[in-house]
C-alpha positions in Angstrom: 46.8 123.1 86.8 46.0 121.1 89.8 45.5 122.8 93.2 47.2 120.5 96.4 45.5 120.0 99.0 47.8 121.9 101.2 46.5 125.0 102.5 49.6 127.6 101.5 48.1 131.1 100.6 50.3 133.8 100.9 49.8 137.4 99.5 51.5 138.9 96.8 53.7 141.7 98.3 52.9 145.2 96.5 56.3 144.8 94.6 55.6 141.3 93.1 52.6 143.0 92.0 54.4 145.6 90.1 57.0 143.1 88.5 54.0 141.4 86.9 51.4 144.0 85.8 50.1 144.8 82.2 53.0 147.1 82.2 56.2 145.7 83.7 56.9 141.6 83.4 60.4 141.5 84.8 62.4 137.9 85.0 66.3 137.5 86.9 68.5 135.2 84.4 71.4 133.5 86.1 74.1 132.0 84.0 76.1 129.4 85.5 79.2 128.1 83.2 80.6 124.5 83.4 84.1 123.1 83.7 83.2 120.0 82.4 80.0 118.8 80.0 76.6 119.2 81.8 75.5 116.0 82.8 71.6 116.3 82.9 70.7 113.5 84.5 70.3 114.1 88.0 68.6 117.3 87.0 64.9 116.6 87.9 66.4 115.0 91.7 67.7 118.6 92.2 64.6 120.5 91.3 62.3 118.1 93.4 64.4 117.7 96.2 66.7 120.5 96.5 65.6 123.5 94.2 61.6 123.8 95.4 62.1 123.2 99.0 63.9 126.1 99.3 60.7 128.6 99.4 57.2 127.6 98.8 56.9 130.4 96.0 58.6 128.1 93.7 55.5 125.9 93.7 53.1 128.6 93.7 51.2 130.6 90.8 49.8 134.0 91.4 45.7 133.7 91.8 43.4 136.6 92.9 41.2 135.4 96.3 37.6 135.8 96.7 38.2 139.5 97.6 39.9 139.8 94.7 43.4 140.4 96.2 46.4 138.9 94.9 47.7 135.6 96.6 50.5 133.0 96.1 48.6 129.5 95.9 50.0 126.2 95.8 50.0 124.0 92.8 51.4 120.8 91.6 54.2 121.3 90.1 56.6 119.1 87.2 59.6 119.8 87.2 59.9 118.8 83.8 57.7 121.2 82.1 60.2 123.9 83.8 62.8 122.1 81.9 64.2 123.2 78.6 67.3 121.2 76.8 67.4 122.9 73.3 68.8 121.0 70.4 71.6 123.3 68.3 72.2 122.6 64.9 75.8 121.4 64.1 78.8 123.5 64.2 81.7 122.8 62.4 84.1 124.5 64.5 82.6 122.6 67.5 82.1 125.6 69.1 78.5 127.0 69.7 78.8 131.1 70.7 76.7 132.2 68.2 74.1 129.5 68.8 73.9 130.5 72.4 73.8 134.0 72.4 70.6 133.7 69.5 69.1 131.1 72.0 69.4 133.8 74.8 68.1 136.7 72.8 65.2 134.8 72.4 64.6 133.4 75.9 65.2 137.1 77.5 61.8 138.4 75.7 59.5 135.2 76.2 57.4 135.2 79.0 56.2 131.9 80.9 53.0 130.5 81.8 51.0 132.3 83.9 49.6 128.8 84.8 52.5 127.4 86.2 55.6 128.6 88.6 57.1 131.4 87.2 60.1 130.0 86.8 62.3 127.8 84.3 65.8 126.4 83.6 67.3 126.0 80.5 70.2 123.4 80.2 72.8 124.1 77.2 74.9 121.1 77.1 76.8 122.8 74.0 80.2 123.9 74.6 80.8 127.3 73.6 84.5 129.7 74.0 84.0 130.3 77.1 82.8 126.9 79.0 81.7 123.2 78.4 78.4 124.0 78.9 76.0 126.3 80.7 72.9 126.5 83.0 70.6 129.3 82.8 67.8 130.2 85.6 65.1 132.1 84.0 62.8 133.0 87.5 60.2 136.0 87.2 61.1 138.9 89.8 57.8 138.7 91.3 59.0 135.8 93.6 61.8 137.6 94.6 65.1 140.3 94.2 68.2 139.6 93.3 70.0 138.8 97.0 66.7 136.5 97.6 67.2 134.3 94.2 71.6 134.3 94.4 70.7 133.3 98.2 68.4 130.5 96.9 70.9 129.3 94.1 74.4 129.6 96.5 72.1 127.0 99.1 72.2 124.4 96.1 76.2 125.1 95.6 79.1 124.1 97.5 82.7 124.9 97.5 84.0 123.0 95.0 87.5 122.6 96.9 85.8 121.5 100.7 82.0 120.8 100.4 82.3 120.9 104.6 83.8 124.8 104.5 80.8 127.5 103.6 81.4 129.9 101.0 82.8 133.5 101.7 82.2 136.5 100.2 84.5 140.1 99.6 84.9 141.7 103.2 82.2 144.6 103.6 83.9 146.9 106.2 82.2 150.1 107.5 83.3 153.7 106.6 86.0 154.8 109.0 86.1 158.6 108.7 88.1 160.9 110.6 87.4 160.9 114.2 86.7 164.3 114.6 83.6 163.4 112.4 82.3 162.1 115.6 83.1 165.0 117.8 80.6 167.6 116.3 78.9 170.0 118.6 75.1 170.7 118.5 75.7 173.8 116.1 78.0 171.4 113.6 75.3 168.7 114.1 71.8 171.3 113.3 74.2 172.6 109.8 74.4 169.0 108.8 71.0 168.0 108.8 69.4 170.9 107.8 72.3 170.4 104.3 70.7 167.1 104.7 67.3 168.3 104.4 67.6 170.6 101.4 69.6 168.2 100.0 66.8 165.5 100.4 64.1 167.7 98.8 66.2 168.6 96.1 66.6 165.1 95.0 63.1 163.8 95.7 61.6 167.0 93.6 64.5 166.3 91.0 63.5 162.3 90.9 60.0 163.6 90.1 60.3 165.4 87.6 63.1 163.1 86.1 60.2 160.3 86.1 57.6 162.0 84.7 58.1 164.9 82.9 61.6 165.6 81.5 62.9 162.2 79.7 66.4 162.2 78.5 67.7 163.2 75.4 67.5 161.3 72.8 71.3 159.4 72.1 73.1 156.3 71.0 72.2 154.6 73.9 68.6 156.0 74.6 66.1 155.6 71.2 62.9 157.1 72.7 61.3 154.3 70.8 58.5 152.6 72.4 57.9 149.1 73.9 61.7 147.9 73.6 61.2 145.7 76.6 59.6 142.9 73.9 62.6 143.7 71.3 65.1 141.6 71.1 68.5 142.4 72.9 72.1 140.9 72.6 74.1 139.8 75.5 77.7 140.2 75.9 79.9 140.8 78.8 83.5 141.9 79.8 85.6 140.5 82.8 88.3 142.3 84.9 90.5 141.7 88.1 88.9 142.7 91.5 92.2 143.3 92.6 92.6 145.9 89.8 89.8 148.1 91.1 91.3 147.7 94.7 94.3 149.2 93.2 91.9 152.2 92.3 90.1 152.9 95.3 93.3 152.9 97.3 95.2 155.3 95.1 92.3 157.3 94.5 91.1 156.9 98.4 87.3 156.5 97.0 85.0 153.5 97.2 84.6 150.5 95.3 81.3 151.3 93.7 83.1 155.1 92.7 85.5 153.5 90.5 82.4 151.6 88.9 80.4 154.2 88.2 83.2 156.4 86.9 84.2 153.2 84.7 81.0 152.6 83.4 80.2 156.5 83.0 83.3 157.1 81.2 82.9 154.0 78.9 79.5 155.3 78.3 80.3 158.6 77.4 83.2 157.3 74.9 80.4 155.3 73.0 78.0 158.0 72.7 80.6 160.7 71.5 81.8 158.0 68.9 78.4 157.3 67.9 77.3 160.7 67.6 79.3 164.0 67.7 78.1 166.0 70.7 76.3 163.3 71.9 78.7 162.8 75.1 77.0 166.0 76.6 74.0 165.2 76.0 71.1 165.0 79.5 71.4 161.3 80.4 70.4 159.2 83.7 71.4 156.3 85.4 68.9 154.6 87.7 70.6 151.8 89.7 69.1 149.6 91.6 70.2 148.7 94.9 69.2 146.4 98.1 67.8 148.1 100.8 68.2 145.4 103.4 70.6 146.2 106.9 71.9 142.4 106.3 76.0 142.3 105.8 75.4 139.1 103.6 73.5 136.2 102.3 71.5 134.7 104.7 70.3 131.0 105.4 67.2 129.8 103.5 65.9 129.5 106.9 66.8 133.4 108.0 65.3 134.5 104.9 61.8 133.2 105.4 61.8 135.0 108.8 59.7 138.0 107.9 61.9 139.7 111.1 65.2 138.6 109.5 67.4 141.4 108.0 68.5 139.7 105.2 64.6 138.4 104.7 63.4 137.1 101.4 61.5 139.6 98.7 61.7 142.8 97.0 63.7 144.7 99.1 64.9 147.0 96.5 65.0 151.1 95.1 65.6 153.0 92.1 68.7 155.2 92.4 69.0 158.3 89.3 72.2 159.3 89.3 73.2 161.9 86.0 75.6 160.5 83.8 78.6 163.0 84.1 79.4 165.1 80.6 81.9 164.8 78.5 84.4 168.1 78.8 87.6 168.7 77.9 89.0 168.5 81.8 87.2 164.4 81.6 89.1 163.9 78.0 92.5 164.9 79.3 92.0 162.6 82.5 89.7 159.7 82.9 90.1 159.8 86.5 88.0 162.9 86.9 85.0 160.6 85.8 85.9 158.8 89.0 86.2 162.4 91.0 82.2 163.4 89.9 81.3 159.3 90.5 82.2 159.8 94.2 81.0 163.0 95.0 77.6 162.4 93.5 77.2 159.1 95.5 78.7 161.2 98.6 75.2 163.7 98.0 73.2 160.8 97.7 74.7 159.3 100.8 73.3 162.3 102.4 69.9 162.3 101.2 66.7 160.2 102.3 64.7 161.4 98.5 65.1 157.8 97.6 63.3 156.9 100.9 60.6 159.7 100.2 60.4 157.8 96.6 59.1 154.8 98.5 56.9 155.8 100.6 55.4 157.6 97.8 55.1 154.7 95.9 53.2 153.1 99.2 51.1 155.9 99.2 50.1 155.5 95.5 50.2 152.0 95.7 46.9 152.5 98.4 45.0 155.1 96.7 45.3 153.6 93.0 46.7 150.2 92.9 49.7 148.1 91.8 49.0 148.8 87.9 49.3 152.7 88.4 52.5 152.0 90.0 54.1 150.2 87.7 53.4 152.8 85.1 55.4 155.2 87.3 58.0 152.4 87.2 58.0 152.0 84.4 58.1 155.8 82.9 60.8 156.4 85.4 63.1 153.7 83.5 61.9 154.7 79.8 62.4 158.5 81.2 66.4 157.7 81.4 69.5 156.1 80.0 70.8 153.2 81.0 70.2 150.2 84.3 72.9 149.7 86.9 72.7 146.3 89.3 75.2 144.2 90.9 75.5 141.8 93.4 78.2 139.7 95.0 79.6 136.5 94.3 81.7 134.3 96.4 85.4 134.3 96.6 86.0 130.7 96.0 85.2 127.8 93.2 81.4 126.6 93.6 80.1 123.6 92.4 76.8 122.0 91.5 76.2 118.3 91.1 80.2 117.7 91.0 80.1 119.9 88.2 82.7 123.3 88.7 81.3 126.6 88.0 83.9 128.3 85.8 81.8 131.6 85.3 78.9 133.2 87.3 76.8 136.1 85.8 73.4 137.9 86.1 71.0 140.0 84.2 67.5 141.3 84.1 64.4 142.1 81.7 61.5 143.9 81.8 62.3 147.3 81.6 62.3 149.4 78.5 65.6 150.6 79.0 68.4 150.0 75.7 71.3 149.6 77.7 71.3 147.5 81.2 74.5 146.8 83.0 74.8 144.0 85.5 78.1 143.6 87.7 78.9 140.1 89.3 81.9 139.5 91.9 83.4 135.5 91.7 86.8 133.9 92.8 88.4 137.2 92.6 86.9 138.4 89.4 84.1 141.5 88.2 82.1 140.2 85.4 80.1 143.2 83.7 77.2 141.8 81.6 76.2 144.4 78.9 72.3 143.8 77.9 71.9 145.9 74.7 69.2 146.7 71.9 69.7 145.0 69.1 69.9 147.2 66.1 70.3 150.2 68.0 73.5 149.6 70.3 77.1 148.6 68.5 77.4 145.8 71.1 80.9 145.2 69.8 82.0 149.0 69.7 79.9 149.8 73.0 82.2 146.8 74.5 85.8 148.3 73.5 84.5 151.8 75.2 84.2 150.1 78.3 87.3 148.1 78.5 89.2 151.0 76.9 87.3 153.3 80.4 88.7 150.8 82.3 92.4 150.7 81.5 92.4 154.6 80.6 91.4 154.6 84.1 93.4 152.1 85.6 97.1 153.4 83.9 95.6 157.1 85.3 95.0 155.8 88.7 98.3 153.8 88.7 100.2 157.3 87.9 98.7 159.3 90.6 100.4 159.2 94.3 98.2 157.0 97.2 96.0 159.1 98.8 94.7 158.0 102.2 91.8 155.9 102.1 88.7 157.0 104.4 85.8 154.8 103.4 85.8 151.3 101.5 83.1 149.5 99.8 83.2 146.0 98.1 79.4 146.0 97.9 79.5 147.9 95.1 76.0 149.2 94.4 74.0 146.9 96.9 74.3 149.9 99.3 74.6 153.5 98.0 
């Protein structure tokens, strides 16, 4: 690998260092699907011109300096050796599914070069039942989060409808509680944050322990076996109106990211009770893992190399536990009390700053041991519980890339050695949930009915129960917690 003669050093920020230690090698995939046959050609213009201008990163390897810290330093970079255009082997129904998701499988475990940008596409010109073909961005999460890498990708897309119009994205309007909320007196005011308080240290002791000392039970969806981050996992995904959870939240006057979580939890609880008699109340944690940044949106390319910006490029992530609610007879008979406990738990962790004690006790560690000895706490907090929540937002209308349309949009992650990772994408009006799963241990088929079956148990519920007024709303979903 050839150094340029362009000066660009940058150091590694603490959590790059953690997403590529000897413990924790984490990589984003995004999944774009294709109207219309992928037309290759003008792929290496894109990369050179519009894809590695964005951030200098994306021409950068990670070195250590003479002091032996770790730095970003410029290398030459050819685009075609990021490039991968597999070959499939015929298919007489002229339909590819199973060829893809085997090709996936296999690309979510590989690692790349640790000589060359730590990043890759891979262009599936094969159509499959769900589009004519499909682009996959394979970019190691040491060069940025989530909201950094979909900011990257959405300044290489246009609307597919007006190229001149910029894209928008679901509304994210503020909490408007009663007013009298606002009107506390100084004795009203003290109660609160001293609730606050115990509330905080509760959690941050409970986190602790949680990470380090009391896993989860062992379940369907939680093996206990070790190193399942480099087994191989299946990838499968289920699709449902936003509009339908909008219905939810306003019936149910909750949030958004409550109906979520009380899907996913009640989907999750249906599997494991199937699976395993008993097994639905069984100890089992959710971490999710949210953006951290003040920013309402996607910034510029230009905003987010401002190291003052809100919506700045990097890491800005935390891990959020939340216990997955038991199984009882009252959350058999109706569904929607899975979206009751979803909403009050986020409520108490609305309340308390133990995620923000988390970090700076990661800092701290980071300081006195080093990057590695924090990625092992990382890493045992993730193998400690159940399952990986994520999610990001999409934008409402068509994109395109390259005059091709973008039928689909989804996301999902690696690295961890969790069996069961959930990713939730917003686009044109749709939530895509993308279900990673451990092969040979999860029933990716039988774990996908629970959750569409959660969803429209919950849905009919919801649809049954008389409006109740509405005091907070949240299409963010889990970005802000």
């Amino acid at each position: 690998m050839e150094y340029l003669n362009e000066d660009y050093e940058e150091p590694v920020s603490p959590a790059g260092r953690y997403f590529n230690s000897s413990v924790i090698c984490s990589y984003c995939f995004g999944f774009l699907e294709s109207e219309v046959p992928i037309d290759d050609s003008p792929t290496m213009y894109l990369l050179q011109h519009v894809f590695l201008p964005i951030n200098p990163r994306f021409s950068c390897i990670m070195v250590k300096d003479e002091d032996g810290n770790m730095i970003w330093k410029r290398v030459e970079v050819r685009p075609e050796e990021h490039v991968k255009v597999p070959i499939f082997p015929e298919s007489d129904s002229g339909l590819y599914d199973q060829y893809f998701s085997d090709y996936v499988s296999r690309i979510l475990t590989e690692k790349t070069p640790s000589n060359k940008p730590l990043w890759e596409f891979h262009v599936i010109k094969y159509p499959t039942s769900k589009a004519c073909g499909t682009l996959i961005m394979k970019i190691h999460h040491s060069l940025g989060d989530g909201y950094s890498l979909v900011g990257a990708l959405l300044s290489c897309l246009h609307r597919a409808d007006d190229p001149s119009i910029p894209l928008s994205f679901p509304s994210r309007k503020p909490s408007s509680e009663p007013v009298q909320s606002h009107r506390k007196n100084f004795f009203q005011r003290l109660i609160s944050a001293i609730s606050s308080s115990f509330i905080s240290i509760s959690d941050f002791g409970w986190s602790l322990i949680k990470s380090g000392m009391i896993p989860d039970d062992i379940t369907p969806i939680r093996s206990g076996f070790e190193g399942t981050e480099s087994q191989p996992f299946g990838l499968s995904d289920i699709s449902f109106p936003l509009d339908s959870f909008k219905e939810i939240k306003s019936r149910l006057g909750v949030t958004t990211n409550d109906v979520i979580a009380g899907m996913i939890f009640c989907g999750i609880r249906q599997y494991m009770q199937e699976m395993k008699s008993k097994a639905g109340k069984a100890n089992s944690t959710a971490v999710v893992m949210f953006n951290t940044r003040e920013a309402e949106g996607y910034s510029s390319v230009k905003d987010m190399l401002d190291p003052n910006s809100k919506g700045r490029w990097g890491n800005q992530i935390a891990l959020l536990q939340i216990p997955i609610p038991k199984m009882n007879q009252a959350r058999i008979s109706n569904p929607l009390e899975f979206v009751w406990k979803a909403h009050r738990l986020i409520q108490k962790k609305r309340k308390s700053f133990g995620v923000f004690l988390l970090g700076w006790l990661l800092d701290l560690e980071m300081k006195l041991r080093g990057h590695e000895a924090v990625a092992k706490r990382i890493y045992s907090t993730l193998e400690n519980s159940s399952m990986v929540i994520s999610s990001l937002n999409g934008p409402l209308e068509q994109m395109a890339l390259a005059n091709h349309r973008v039928k689909g949009f989804y996301f999902t992650m690696t690295g961890g050695p969790e069996n069961v990772n959930i990713t939730i994408m917003s686009y044109m009006g749709t939530l895509r949930f993308t279900l990673r799963t451990l092969k040979g241990f999860i029933d990716e088929h039988k774990f996908k009915c629970c959750m569409q079956n959660a969803f429209q148990l919950i849905h009919k519920a919801a649809m049954n129960t008389p409006t109740t007024k509405n005091h907070s709303y949240s299409s963010s979903l889990f970005q802000k917690v």
